[in-house]
N, C-alpha and C positions, 0 to 999 in steps of 0.2 A: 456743352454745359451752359445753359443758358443762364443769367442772372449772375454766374463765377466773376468775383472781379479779379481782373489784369493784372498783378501789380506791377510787371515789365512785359517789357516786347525787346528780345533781344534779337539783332539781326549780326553784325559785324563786332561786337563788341568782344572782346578777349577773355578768357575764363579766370586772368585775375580781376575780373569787373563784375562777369555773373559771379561767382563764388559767391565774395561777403554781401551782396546785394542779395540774394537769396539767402543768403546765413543771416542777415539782420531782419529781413520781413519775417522768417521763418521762426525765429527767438522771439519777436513781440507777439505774433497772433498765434503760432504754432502751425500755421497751413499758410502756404505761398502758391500763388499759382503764375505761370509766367509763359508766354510764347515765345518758340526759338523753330531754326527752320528745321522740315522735319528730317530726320536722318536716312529714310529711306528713300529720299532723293538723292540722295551723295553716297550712297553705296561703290565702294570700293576706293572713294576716298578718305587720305588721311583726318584725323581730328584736325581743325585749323584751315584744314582747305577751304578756298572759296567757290559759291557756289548760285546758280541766279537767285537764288533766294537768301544765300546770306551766308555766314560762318558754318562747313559743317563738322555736324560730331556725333559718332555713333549712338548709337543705343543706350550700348556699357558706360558711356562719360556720366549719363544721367541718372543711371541703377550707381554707379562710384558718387554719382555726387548723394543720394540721396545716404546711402550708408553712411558718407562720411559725415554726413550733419545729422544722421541719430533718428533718419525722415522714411516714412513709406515713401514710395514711388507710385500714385495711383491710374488706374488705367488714363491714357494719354485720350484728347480729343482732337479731333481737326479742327485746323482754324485757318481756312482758308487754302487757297494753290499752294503747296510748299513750304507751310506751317504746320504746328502742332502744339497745343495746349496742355502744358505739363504742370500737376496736378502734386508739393512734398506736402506732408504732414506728418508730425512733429510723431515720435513713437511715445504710448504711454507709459510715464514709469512703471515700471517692472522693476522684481528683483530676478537675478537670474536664477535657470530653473533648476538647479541644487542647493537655492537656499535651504529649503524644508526635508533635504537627504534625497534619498534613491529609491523610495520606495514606491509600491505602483499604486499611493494616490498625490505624489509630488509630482509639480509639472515638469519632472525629467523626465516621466514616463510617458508622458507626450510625445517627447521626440522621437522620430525614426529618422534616423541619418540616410537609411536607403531611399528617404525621396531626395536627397542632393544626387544632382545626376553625376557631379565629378566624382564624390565620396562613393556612388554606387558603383561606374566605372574603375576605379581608378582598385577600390576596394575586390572588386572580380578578379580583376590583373593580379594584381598579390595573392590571391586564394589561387588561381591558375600556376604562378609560377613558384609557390613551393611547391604544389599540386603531391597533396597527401596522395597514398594508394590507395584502390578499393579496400573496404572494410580498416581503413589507418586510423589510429586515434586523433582527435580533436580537442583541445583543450583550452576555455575563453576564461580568462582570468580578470577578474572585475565585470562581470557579463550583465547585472543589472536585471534587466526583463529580458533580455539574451533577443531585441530585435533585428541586432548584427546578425544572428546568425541564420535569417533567413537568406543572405548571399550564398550559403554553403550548397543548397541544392538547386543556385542559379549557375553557380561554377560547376558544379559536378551533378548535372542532373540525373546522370546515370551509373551514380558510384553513391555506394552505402557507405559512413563514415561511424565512428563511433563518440557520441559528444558528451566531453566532460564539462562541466562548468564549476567556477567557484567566485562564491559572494557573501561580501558582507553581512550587507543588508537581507537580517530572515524574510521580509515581505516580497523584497526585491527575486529573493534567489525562489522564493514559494510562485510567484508571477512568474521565471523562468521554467519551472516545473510543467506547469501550465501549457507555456507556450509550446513546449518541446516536450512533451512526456517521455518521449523516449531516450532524453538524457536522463545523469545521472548530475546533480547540483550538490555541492556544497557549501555549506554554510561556513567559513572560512575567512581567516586573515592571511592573505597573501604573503604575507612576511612569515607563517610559519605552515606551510603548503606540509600537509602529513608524506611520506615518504609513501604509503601506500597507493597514491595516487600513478605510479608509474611513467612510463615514456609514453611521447607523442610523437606524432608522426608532423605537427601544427601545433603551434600555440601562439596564441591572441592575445595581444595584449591591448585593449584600444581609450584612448583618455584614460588611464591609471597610473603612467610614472610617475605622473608629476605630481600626483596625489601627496597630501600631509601625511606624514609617515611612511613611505615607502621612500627606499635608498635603491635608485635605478641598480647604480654596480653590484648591490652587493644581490638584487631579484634578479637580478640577467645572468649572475653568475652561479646562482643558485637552478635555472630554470637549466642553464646548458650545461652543469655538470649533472643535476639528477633526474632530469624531466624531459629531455630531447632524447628521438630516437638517433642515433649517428649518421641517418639519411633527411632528420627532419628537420625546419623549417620553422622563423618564426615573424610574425608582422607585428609592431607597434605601431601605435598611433598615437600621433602629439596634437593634442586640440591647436589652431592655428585660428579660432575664432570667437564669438561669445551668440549666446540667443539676445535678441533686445525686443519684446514685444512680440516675439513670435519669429523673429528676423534671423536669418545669419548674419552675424558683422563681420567682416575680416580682421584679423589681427590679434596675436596672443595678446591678452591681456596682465599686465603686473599691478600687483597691488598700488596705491595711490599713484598709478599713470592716470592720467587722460584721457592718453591715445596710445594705441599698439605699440607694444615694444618686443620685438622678436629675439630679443637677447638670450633669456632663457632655453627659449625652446631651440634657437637652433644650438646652444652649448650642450643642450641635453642632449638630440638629434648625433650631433657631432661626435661627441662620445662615448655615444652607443656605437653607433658606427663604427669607430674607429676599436674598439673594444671585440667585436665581433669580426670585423677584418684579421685582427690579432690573431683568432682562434679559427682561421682559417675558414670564412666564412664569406660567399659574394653577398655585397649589401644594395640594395635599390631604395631612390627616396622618390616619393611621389605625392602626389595629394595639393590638395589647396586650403578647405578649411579646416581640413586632417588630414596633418601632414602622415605618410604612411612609411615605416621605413621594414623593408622585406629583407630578411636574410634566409639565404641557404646555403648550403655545404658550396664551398668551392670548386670543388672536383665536380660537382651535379652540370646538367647539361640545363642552361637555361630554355627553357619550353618560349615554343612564338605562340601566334593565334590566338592571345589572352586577351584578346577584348568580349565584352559582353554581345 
């Protein structure tokens, strides 16, 4: 990047020295750019190691620093033998993308979580190990534009399933319709799920517990006394992150924090668990910037080979 000016050249220095030194050039102009030695020379060494060109530290140190000061990461340049030129800029305010609701012209409807490769992964594994039967019911509660549910025939490319949906939002649940015609969508408040809706063989629950108005205990206990088949299975998911500009950040966020505070989600996490244990239930947690927590029957045999 010819013309970029430098504002450091970091070789030996400590990462409480780069940190606020890129957190203060990064606060006044909004874009820092700095050289450190490049990480794919010290492959297989730890962060701190030393190395002939200087202090090393992977990849991830610099994709962590950039999240954590609010910064793109832009593609890297070379700068020189065992150097690299790194490139934060500051993310533009945003609001996040459920200010304006769930509908399919709010920018939630942007999001597809199946391009995070952990949430895709990790998301497959939990569809595998309740692993509905062919032709089993399915049932996504808060489904949105229902883009989750194109996992369902990456898990089971070769098993028919039957999918129910239920949503708030009329636009949101008319955009699921859409996507999947051959569900059945309701238009619905989770808190009062009609009894005609039946058992499932699956049910999905993914970012909705912790929604305004919904009382985890009292949905969970509604879902396994009227709405699980007695062999079936269900996955939650605990948002464990926020959008910022288009970004994943890690870390639940709580009202007038700052910065992350995982207090809630892992109390809610915990409690479901520990709730679902109660009622004789194997529980699995998993996920990074949704968190996933998988239950099925006890007695079931848990399934291997669930990777994508």
């Amino acid at each position: 990047m010819k013309g970029t000016k430098v504002s450091h050249h970091f070789t030996t220095e400590p990462m409480s020295v780069i940190l606020p030194a890129v957190r203060d050039q990064l606060r006044a102009a909004g874009e820092v750019t700095f050289e450190v030695p490049d990480p794919d020379a010290g492959l297989g060494r730890y962060a701190g190691e030393g190395t002939p060109h200087g202090t090393h530290r992977p990849w991830h140190t610099w994709t962590d620093l950039a999240d954590l000061l609010g910064a793109h990461l832009l593609t890297p340049d070379r700068a020189g033998e065992g150097r690299v030129r790194l490139t934060l800029r500051a993310h533009a305010p945003a609001r996040d993308p459920d200010h304006a609701g769930y509908g399919p012209d709010g920018d939630w409807a942007r999001v597809n979580k199946l391009e995070d490769p952990v949430f895709l992964s990790t998301f497959i594994e939990a569809l595998r190990r309740v692993n509905p039967p062919p032709g089993g019911r399915v049932l996504a509660l808060g489904l949105n534009a229902g883009h989750e549910l194109a996992a369902l025939p990456l898990a089971f490319p070769d098993r028919a399933l039957t999918l129910v949906g239920v949503e708030l939002d009329p636009a949101a649940a008319q955009a699921a319709r859409e996507r999947w015609p051959q569900a059945t969508i309701h238009v619905a408040d989770v808190n009062a799920l009609p009894p005609e809706l039946g058992r499932f063989d699956l049910i999905l629950a993914l970012s909705l517990l912790q929604s305004p108005g919904v009382t985890q205990d009292v949905l969970l206990a509604t879902l396994r006394r009227h709405h699980l088949t007695p062999g079936g299975g269900l996955i939650l998911g605990y948002p464990n992150a926020r959008y910022r500009d288009g970004t994943l950040s890690y870390g639940a966020r709580m009202r007038n924090y700052a910065r992350p505070d995982l207090s809630l989600l892992t109390a809610d996490v915990t409690n479901a668990r520990r709730g679902l244990q109660k009622h004789d239930f194997k529980v699995f947690v998993t996920g990074k910037y949704e968190v996933l927590l998988t239950a099925i029957p006890a007695r079931a045999a848990t399934p291997t080979g669930l990777e994508l």
